[in-house]
N, C-alpha and C positions, 0 to 999 in steps of 0.2 A: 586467428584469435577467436574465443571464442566470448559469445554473451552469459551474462549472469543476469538474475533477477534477485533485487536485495531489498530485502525488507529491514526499516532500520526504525528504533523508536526515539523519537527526542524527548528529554526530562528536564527536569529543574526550570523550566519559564516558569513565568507569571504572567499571565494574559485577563485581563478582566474582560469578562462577558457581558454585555450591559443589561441582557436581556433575563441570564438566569443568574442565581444567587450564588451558584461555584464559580469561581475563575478555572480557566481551562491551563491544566500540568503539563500535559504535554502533548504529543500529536507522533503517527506513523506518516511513513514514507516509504515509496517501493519504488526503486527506480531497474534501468535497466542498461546494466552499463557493458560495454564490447570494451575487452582488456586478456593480459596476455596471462596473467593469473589468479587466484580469488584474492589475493591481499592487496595486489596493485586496482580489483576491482571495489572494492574494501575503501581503501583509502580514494579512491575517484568520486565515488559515491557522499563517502563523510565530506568532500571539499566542495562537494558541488553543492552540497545542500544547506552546510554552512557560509559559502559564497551568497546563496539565494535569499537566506534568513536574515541575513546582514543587510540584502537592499531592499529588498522587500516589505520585512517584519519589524526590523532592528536598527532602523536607521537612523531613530535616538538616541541606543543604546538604554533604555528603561527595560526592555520587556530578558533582556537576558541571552545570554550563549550558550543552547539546550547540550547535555551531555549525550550522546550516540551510541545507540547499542546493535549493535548487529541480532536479528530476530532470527532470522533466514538468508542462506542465499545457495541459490543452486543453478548450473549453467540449464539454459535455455536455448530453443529452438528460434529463431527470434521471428520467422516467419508464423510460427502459430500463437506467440504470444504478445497477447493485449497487453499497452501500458494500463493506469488506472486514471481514469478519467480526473481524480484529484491528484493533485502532489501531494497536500495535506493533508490527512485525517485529523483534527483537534479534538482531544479528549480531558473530560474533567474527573474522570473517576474510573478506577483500574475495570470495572465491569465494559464502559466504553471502547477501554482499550484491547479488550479482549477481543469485543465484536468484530474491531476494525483489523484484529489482527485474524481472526477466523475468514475474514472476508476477504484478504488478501491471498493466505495459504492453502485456502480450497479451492481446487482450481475447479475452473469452468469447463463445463461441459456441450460448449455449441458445436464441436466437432463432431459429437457422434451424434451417431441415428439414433430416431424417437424409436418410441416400441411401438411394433405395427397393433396397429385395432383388430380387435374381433369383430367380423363380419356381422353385422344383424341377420337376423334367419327371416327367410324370405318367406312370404304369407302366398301360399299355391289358391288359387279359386278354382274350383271344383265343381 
């Protein structure tokens, strides 16, 4: 089997922010799911995150059932690759959601090696 990493957006909530004057639309997600193909990993992905939304976010039922969009997904190495320290990213406006999707799809580079320094030139006393 192998892993995939899926990046997926959720749309259509309604979330009031108490703090700033946008309510938050929607939010990304990147999970990383072990499956025997990208659709069976597809639909792992959408069920798990709609399972979580439900106890989590939604367990009123006020705040809404986000619609799911697949942004990315591509198999992975699963030994080199970091989950994302949130499950959530919450976004109130499409420039947000860019951010949070640029931040996801660029991947990190702690793997490789820094660039070596140039030496300082050594001062001879004469």
């Amino acid at each position: 089997m192998t892993h995939y990493k899926i990046i997926l957006t959720g749309s259509e909530i309604f979330v009031d922010s108490y703090g700033s004057a946008d309510p938050l639309i929607g939010f990304v997600a990147c999970r990383i799911i072990k499956a025997e193909t990208e659709e069976l990993a597809i639909a792992m992905a959408k069920r798990n995150i709609l399972v979580n939304w439900n106890q989590s976010f939604n367990a009123d039922r006020k705040i809404g059932l986000p619609t799911l969009e697949v942004q990315k997904i591509a198999p992975v190495n699963r030994w080199l690759t970091r989950e994302p320290k949130n499950d959530y990213f919450f976004y109130a406006d499409a420039e947000s959601r860019q951010q949070y999707l640029e931040q996801l799809t660029t991947p990190r580079r702690w793997f490789q090696r820094k660039a070596k320094r140039k030496k300082a030139p050594s001062i001879k006393n004469d």
